[in-house]
N, C-alpha and C positions, 0 to 999 in steps of 0.2 A: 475423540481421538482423530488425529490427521487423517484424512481418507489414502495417503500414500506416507512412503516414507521420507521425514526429512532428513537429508544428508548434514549431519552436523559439520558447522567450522572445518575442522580437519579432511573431512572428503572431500572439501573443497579444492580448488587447481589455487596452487601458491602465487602464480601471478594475477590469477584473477579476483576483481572487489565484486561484493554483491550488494547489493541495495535489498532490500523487502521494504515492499510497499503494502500495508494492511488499514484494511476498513476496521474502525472501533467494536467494540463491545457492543450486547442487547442495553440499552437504558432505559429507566424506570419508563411508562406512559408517560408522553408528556412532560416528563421533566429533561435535565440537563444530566444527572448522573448516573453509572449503573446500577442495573438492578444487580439482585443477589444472584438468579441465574448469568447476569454478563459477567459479574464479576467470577464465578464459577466456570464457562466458557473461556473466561481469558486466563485462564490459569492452565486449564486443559491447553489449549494452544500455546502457552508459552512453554508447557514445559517439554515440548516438542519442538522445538527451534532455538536460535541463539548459538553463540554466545553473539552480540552486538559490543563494536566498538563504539559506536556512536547512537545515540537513539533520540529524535526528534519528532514532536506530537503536535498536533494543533494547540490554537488557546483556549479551546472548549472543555472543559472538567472532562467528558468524556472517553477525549483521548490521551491525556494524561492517566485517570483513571485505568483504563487498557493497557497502556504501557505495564503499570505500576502492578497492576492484579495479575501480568503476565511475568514479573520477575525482573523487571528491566529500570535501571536509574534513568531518566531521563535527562539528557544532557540542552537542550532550547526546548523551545515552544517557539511557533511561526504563528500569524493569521494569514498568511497563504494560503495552510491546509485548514482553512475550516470551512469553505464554502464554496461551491463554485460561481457563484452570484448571478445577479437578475438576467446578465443578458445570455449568459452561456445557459439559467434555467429558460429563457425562452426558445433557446435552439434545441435541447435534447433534455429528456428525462433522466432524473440521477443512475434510475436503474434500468436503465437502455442496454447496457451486458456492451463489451465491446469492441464487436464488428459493429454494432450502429456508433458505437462513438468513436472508429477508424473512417467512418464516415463520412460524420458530420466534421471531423477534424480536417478530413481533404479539401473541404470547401473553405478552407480559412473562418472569415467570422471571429467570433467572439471564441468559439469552442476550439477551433484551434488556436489562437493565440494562447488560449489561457495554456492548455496543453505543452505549447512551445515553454510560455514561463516554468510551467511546473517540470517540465523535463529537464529546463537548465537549471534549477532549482536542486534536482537530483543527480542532475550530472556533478556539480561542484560537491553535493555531499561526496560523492566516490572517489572525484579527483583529492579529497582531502583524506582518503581511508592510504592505508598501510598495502601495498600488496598482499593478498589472501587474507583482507581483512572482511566486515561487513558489518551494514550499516540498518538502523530500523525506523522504517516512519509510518506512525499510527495517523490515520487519517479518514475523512467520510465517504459514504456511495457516493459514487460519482470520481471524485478526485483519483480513485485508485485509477479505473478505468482511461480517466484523462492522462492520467501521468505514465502507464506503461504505453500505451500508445504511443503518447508523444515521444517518449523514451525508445521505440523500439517499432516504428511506422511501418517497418518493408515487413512484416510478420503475417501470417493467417489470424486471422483476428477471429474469424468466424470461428476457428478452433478449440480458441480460448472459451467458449463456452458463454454464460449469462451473466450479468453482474456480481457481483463478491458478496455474499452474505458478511453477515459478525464474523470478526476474526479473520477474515482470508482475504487475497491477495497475490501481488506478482512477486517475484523473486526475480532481481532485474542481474544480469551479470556483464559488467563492464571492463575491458579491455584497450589498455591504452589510452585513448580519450574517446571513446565511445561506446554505449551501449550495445553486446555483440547476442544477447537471446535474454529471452523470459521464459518463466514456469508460473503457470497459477497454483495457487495454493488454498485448497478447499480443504474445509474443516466441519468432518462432522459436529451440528449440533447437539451438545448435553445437554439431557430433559431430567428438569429435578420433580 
């Protein structure tokens, strides 16, 4: 179960878009797709969220898979969101939580460029939502962290807490052509 409550669609402010940005599912050891517990967690967390106008997942079985166990059609797949690559993993670790990767994004580098793309990334998904619509993208550690930052730089970062387990994420809320605040979105673990 959500650790707070999520305000469905309709609590939403009718001018504002929302984006959610989440980390995938538990997956088998070692393999590419989920297990039965992920697939059991993402069910739990979806049925607490939504409705999505739009929902876009990396091209790793995995986060298709979360989408899909969480009740949601998926409309693209990007290879954007499946990696944050060699040189951004040589500057910070995926689950660095982040205030370190508001950090390492200050310093430019690789880690914040990547950030810059993934925020424009998500910015045009919003620009293309409906007023009081919103929008869902499943994606890995690390990327969440990169993207609401980039998304939303002038924030306490330190507040937001440690990296996003399974399932959780930011809730980005955009206003006119820009990103105006985030919520993280922690999700109790379901132990079978």
């Amino acid at each position: 179960m959500p650790t707070s409550a999520f305000p469905r669609l309709s609590a939403r402010s009718a001018s504002l878009r929302h984006v959610e940005i989440r980390r995938h599912s538990i997956r088998v050891e070692g393999g590419q797709h989920l297990s039965r517990q992920g697939v059991l967690l993402a069910r739990h967390a979806g049925a607490a969220i939504g409705p999505f106008n739009r929902v876009v997942t990396g091209t790793l079985s995995r986060t298709l898979e979360t989408a899909v166990a969480m009740g949601f059609a998926v409309d693209e797949q990007t290879e954007q969101l499946n990696r944050l690559g060699a040189e951004v993993d040589a500057e910070i670790d995926a689950e660095a939580g982040f205030a370190e990767f508001a950090r390492v994004i200050a310093k430019g580098g690789a880690t914040g460029l990547f950030a810059v793309a993934l925020a424009a990334q998500l910015r045009s998904m919003a620009l293309h939502l409906a007023p009081g619509a919103a929008g869902l993208v499943i994606t890995h550690a690390g990327l969440v962290e990169a993207a609401a930052v980039g998304c939303v730089f002038d924030a306490d970062h330190a507040s937001w807490g440690p990296a996003c387990g399974y399932c959780e994420g930011v809730r980005l809320a955009f206003n006119g052509d820009r990103f105006v605040s985030a919520e993280v979105l922690r999700v109790s673990q379901v132990v079978n």
